[in-house]
N, C-alpha and C positions, 0 to 999 in steps of 0.2 A: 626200416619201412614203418612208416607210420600207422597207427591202428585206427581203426574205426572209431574210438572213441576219441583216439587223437585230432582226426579229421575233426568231429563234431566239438570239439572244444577250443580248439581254433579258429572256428568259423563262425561261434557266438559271440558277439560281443566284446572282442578283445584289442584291446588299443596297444600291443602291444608292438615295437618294430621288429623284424624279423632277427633272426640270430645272422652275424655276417656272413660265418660258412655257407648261410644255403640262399643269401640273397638271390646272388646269380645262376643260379640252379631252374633249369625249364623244368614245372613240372613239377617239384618238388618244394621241402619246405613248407613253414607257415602259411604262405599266402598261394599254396597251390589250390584250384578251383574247385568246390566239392563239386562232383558229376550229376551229381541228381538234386542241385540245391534251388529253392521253387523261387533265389534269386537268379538265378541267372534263365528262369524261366517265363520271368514277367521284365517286360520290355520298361524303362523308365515314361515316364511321362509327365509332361508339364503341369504342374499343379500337384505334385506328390510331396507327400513331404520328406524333404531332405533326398529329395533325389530319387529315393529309394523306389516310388514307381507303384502303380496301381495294375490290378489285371488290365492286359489287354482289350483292344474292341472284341475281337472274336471270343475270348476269353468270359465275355459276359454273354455270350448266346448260351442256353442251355446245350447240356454236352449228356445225353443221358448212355451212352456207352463209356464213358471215362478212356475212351481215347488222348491222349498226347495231340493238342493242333498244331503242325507243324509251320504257320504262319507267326505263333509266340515264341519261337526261340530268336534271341538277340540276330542272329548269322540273317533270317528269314525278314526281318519286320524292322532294321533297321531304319528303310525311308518311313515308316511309322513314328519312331520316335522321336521324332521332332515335328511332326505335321498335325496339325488342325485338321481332323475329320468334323467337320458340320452335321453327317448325316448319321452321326452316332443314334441311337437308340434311347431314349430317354427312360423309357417303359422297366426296358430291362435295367436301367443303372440306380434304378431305383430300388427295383426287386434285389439289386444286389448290394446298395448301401443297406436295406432291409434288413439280409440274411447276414451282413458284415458285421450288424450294429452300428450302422453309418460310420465307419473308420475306412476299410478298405486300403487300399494302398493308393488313391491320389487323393483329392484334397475335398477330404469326407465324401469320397464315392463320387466328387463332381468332374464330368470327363473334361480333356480339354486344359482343365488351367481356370475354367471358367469359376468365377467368385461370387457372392450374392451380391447384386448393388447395396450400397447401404454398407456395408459391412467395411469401407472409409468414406474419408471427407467429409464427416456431419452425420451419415445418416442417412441423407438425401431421399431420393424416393424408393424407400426399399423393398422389396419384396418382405422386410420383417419388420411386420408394424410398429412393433414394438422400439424400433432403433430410430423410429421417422422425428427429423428437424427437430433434434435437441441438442443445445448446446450447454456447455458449463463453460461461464463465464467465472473469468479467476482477478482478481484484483492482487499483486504482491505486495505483499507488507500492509492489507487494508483495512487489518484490525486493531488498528489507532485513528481510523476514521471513523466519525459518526456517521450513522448509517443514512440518514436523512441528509447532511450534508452531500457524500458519496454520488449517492443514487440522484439528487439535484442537481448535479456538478455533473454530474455523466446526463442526462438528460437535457440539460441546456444546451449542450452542445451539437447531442446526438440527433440525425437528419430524421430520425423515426422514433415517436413513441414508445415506450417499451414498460414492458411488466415484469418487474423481477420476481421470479418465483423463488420459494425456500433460500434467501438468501440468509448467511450465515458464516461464522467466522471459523476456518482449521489450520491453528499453530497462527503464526502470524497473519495467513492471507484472506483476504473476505471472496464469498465464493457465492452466484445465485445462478438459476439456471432461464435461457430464454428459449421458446418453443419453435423459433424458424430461421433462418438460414439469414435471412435478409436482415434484419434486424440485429443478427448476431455482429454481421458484418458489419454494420453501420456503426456499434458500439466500438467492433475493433478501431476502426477510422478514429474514434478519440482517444485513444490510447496517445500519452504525453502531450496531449496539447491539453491541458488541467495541471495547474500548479499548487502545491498544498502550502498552507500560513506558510513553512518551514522550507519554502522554495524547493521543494524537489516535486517531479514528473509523476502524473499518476499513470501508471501503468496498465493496460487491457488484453487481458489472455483470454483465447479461446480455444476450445475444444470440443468435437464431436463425442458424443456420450450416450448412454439407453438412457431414457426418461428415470427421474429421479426418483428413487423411492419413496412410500409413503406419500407422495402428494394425492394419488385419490382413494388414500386406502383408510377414512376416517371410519370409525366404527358404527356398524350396523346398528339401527335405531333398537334393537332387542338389546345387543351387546349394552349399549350404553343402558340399560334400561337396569340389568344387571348389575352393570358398576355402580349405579345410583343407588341401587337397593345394598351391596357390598360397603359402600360408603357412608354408608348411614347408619351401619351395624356399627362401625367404626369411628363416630361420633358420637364427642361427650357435649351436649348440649350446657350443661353445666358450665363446663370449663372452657367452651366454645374450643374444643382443639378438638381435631383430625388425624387419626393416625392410621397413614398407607405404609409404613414400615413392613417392607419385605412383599407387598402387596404381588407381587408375581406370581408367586406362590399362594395366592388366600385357595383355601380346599373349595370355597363356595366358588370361583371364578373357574379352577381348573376342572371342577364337575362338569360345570357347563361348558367346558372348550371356550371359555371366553381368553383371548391372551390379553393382558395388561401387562405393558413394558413402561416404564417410565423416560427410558433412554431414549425412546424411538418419540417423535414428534405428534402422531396420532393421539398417542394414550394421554401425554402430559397435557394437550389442548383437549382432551375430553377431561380428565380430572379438574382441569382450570376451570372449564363451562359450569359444570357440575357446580363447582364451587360458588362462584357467580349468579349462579341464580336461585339454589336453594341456602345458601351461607354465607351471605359475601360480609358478615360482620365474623368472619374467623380470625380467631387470637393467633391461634396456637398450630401449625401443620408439622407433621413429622413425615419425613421422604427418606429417613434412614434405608440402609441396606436395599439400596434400588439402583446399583449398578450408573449411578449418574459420573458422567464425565463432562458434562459441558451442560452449564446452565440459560444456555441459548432460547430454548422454550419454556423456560421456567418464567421468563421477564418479564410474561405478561402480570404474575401476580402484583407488581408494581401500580398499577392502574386498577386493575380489577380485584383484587384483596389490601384497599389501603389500612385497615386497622390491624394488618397481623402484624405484630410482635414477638412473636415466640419461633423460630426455624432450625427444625434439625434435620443436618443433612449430614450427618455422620455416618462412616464405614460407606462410603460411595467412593469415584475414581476420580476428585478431583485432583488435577496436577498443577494448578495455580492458583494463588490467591486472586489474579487477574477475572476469573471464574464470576468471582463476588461483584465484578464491576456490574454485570447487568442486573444485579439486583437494587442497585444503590437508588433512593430515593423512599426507601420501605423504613420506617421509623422504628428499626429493629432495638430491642431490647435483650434480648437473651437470643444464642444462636450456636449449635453443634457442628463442632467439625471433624473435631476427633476421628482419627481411622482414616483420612484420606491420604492420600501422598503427600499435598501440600502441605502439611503440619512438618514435613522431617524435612522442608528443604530451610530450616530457620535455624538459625546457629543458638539461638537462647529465645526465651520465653517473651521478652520485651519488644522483642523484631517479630514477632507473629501478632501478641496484640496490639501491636502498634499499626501493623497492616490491616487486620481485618476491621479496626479502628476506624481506619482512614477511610472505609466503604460505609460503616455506619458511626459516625461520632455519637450518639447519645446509647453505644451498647454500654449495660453493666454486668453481665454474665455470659462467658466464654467457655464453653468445655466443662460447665455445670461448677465452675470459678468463680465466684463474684468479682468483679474489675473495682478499682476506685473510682468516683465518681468524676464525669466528666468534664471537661474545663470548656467554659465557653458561654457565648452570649446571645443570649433567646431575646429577639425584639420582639413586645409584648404587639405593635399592629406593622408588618413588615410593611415595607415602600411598594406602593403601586408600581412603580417602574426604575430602574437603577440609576444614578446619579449621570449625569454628561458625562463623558469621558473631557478633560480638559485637554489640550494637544501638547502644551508645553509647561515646566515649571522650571523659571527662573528665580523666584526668591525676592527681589526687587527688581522694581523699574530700573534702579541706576544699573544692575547686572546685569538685565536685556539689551539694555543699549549699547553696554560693551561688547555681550556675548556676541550680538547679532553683528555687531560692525566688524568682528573679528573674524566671522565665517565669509561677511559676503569679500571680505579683501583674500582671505586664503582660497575661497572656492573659485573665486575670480581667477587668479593665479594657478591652480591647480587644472583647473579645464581648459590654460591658454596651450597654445603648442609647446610652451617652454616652462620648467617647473622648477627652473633652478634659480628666479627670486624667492622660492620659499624656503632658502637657506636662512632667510632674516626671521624667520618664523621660527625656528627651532635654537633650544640650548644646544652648547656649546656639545656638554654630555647627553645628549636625549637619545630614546631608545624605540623601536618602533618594530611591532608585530602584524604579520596579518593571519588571517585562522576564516577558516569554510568548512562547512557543514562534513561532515567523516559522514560517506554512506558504503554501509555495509554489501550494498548491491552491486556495484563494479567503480570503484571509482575512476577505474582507468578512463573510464569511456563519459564521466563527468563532462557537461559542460561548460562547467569551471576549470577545465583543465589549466587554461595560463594562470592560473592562479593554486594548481595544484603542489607541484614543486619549495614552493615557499612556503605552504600552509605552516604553521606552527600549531596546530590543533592536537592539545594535551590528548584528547584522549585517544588519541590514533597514536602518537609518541611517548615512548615509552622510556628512551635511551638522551639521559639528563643530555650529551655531548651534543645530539643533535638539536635539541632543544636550545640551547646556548648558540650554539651554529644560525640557526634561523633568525636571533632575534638581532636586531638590526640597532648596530651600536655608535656613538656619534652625529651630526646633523649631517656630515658629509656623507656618511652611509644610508644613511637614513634619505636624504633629498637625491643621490643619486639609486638609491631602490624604488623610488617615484616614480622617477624619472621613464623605467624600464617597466611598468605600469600600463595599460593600455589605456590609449589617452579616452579622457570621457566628457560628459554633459550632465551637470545633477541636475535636478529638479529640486532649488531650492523651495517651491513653493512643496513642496512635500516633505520638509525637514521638522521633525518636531525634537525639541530640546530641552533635558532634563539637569539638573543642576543637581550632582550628588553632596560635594562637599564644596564648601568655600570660607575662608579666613582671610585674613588679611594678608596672608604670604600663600595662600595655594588656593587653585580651584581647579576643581574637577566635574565635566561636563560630556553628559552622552547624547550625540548624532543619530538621529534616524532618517533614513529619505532614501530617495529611489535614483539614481542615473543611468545612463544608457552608455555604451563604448559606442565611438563616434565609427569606427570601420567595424563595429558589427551589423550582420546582413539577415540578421534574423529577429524573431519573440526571444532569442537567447542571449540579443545583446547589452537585455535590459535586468538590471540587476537589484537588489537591495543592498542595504548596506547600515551597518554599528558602528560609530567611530564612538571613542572614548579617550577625548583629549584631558592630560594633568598639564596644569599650565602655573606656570608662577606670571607677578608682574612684571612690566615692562614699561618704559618709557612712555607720556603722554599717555596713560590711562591705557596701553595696549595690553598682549598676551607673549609668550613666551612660550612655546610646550615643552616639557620635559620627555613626557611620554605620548606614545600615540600608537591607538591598537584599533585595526583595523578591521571588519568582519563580514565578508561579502556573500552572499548567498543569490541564488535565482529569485526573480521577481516573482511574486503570484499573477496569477489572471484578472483580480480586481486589484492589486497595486499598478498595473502595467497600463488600464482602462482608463485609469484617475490620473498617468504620467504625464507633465507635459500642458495639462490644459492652459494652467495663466501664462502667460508669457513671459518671458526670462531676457534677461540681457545677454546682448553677446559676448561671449568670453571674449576676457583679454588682458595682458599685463599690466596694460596701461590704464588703468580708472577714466582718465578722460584725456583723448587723444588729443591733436592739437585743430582746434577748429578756427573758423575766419573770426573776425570781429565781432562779424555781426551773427553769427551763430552761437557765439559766446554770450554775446549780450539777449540774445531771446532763450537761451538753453537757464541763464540765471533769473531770467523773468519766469521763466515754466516753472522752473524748480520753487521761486515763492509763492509762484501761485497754488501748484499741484501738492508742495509740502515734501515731492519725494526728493531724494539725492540725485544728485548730478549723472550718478552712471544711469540710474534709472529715468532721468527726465533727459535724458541724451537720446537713450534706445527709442523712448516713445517718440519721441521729435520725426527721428532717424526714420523710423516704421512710416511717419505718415507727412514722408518728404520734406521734411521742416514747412510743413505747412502750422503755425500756429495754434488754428481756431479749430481744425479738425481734430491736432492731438488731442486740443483740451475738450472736445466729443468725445474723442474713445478712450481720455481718463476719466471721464464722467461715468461714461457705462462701465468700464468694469470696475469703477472703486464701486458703485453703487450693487455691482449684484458679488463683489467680495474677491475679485479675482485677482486682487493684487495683494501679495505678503506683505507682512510685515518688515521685511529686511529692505525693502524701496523707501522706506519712510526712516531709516536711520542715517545719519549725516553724522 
């Protein structure tokens, strides 16, 4: 027979299953019902948590005799627990979340199941002011975006205006908040339709959130009045340097109940102001031992303190040298790191200075180290504006003329339905790769997928066999892995071409340009693309490829706008199909008059019905505003 304290130790808390012998025992055993237990006294109800059940209705009327209501036992008030009483008492559930400590047994004293609006989906109109229309907007991966760029790119597209608040970067993702519901949404709606240089999708998360800390909590015009006076005690005029080291703690700040965090965005924009307006020619600032992990609000000193040279921010929480990026453009000279995380993730001394290096080139004193002096080239009156970008380098005119005659016969061939003359185009031995961008976010659901499978992309493979497996060996392997290719449309007029190496026995040459798959149904069927042909000579001044490495990636949003515009000839295997007499002989009259080649003085003919005097109108107009390539004029 079980003891009373057995009873009570088994009915606390105890996850344990019963002993077999007394499973099927009425009555008995672990899981027999304590008689008096004030569970099985209070009926369950919706909105309790875990089931477990809040007093009853009656149960919250005052009871000043401590009678037993016999309406609250389970057997009595069954149709109760599952039923929606409306005319509950609100008075008294109050008075009784009160005396509970607002816990009670349903869901913080609220009868019913009943929840505070607000309390999902955004926010919305909530009875808790404090939860109303704020969202946190999450960008993945958007802390390799410039922020200007981002937030332009998201706006161009978005149906609504918007203000990003406290926007800011954690771990990889960039994150700001917007204040209403509508807007929130309209941002979502852009989610992947924004392609970054690097062809992939820029992504738009949202989330309902309490308004963000710290946005209207900038310090009391007293408070600052204090730090100003705190700060200046702390200035060597002399030496123009500034030292907030440990500043959280100064005995004069914690007298007054003034708090100064540096960590927190408040404080570091009141220090920055401060700075700016009574010292903005400071040397020297020290932010030591001020618990900094993210130099996110520190950036402004970039613009607003440009003659400092001296930064220490030693024994703080930095965990990347990445950290240092938003400082970059500060003419640092000397700068403290020591004591952060980031110093121990470097395997030796020359990988650390070589990194924080890389954010200030003219540093010579690292960690109170003097460095060697810098290597580099200081133009005494820099260029008003950067040199043209040139679009292509060929080397010589006689290598244009090859290069270009060789593409427009292989792209010819490559876009027609059939790809198996471009057997005459490859060695014997030649060998052929193709490779797409590795993204770390799902690649299954890329879509590059037909192009996934083959990727040969080193730095996703690992395993030498597969590697060897993927690369595509002979021209009969090679032209039938074409083959199996989704058939496309380039845009020669978008191809710019570089010439790496060339000798009298090898040339090697890189493809840039944009095409489209001819059965794709979407903005996804338009692609970029690297080609990197090595080619030896060949017969009548042609090419040969040995090698050919292929590199396809998603189009951006401004490569896809620009696709397309000049007009292209129509694919086909045949350069010039067989025409009448007398189409032959006005097709060789266009071509000396216009100067272009036959494929191209064919299509314009073609386009404007072999009417003569018209085409030579609409080669007037576009040679004259630029819209015709280069590769029309090579014969």
């Amino acid at each position: 027979m079980a003891t009373a304290d057995d009873s009570r130790y088994y009915s606390e808390h105890d996850d344990r299953v019963g002993v077999p012998k007394h499973r099927n025992r009425k009555g008995r055993g672990p899981f027999r019902a304590p008689m008096y237990s004030d569970q099985m006294s209070r009926p369950k109800h919706r909105g309790g948590h875990g089931g477990g059940g809040g007093l009853g209705p009656r149960s919250r009327l005052p009871d000043d005799d401590g009678d037993v209501t016999m309406s609250d036992t389970p057997q009595d008030n069954s149709s109760q627990r599952n039923r929606f009483n409306p005319y509950g008492r609100p008075s008294n559930r109050r008075d009784e979340r009160n005396r509970k400590g607002g816990r009670g047994g349903g869901n913080g004293g609220d009868y019913g199941g009943h929840r505070s609006h607000g309390s999902r989906g955004g926010g919305g109109s909530g009875c808790d002011g404090n939860r109303k229309n704020w969202f946190k907007m999450t960008i993945p991966f958007g802390k390799k975006y410039d922020k200007d760029w981002l937030l332009s790119a998201l706006q161009n597209l978005c149906s609504i205006p918007f203000h990003a608040v406290h926007y800011h970067t954690e771990g990889n993702k960039a994150q700001f908040y917007i204040e209403d519901s509508t807007t929130a949404n309209a941002l979502v709606k852009v989610s992947r339709k924004i392609t970054d240089k690097d062809g992939y999708k820029v992504t738009v998360i949202m989330n309902s959130c309490p308004p963000p800390t710290l946005i209207h909590t900038d310090l009391k015009p007293e408070d600052l009045e204090h730090l100003k006076q705190c700060m200046s005690k702390r200035f060597d005029g002399s030496q123009q340097s500034l030292d907030l080291n440990n500043i959280r703690v100064d005995p004069d700040l914690n007298a007054l109940n003034v708090e100064v965090t540096l960590n927190r965005k408040n404080s570091m924009q009141a220090v920055i102001k401060i700075i700016e307006e009574n010292i903005p020619e400071l040397v020297s600032l020290n932010l030591s031992n001020n618990r900094l992990y993210r130099l996110d609000d520190l950036a402004d000193i970039v613009s607003k303190i440009p003659n400092l040279k001296m930064l220490n921010l030693s024994h703080n929480e930095l965990k990347t040298e990445r950290e240092l990026d938003k400082l970059k453009g500060l003419k640092m000279v000397e700068i403290l790191l020591v004591g952060n995380p980031m110093c121990n993730h470097f395997k030796d001394h020359a990988d650390y200075v070589s990194a924080v290096r890389e954010r200030f080139p003219k540093l010579l004193k690292l960690d109170g180290l003097d460095l060697p002096p810098p290597i580099g080239f200081d133009l005494e009156v820099p260029p008003a504006t950067l040199p043209p970008c040139k679009p292509s380098f060929f080397g010589s005119e006689d290598m244009k003329s090859i290069i270009l005659s060789f593409l427009q016969q292989y792209f010819s061939v490559y876009d027609s339905g059939n790809r198996q003359p471009l057997l005459e185009a490859y060695h014997d031995g030649a060998t052929f790769s193709l490779g797409i961008p590795f993204s770390l976010q799902n690649p299954a659901k890329s879509s590059l997928g037909e192009y996934q499978k083959d990727s040969r992309n080193i730095k996703r493979l690992k395993d030498p066999s597969t590697r060897f497996r993927l690369l595509k060996h002979t021209r009969l392997n090679v032209v039938a892995f074409l083959n199996e290719l989704p058939r496309t449309q380039h845009d020669v007029a978008s191809f710019n071409v570089d010439v790496n190496t060339y000798t009298n026995t090898l040339l090697a040459f890189t493809v840039t340009g944009v095409f489209k798959e001819v059965d794709g149904k979407s903005r996804d069927s338009f692609r970029a693309f690297s080609r990197v042909f090595i080619a030896v000579p060949a017969g009548n001044a042609g090419l040969c490829i040995v090698n050919d490495e292929l590199f396809v990636r998603n189009a951006t949003t401004e490569e896809i706008r620009c696709a397309f515009v000049a007009p292209a000839p129509t694919p086909s295997s045949s350069p010039v199909p067989t025409l009448s007499a007398v189409q032959q002989e006005m097709l060789a009259a266009f071509s000396l008059k216009s100067g272009m080649n036959l494929e191209w003085s064919q299509k314009c003919l073609q386009d404007n019905d072999w009417d003569f005097e018209r085409a030579a109108q609409i080669f007037s107009g576009l040679k004259a505003h630029g819209k015709i390539p280069d590769v029309a004029f090579v014969k």
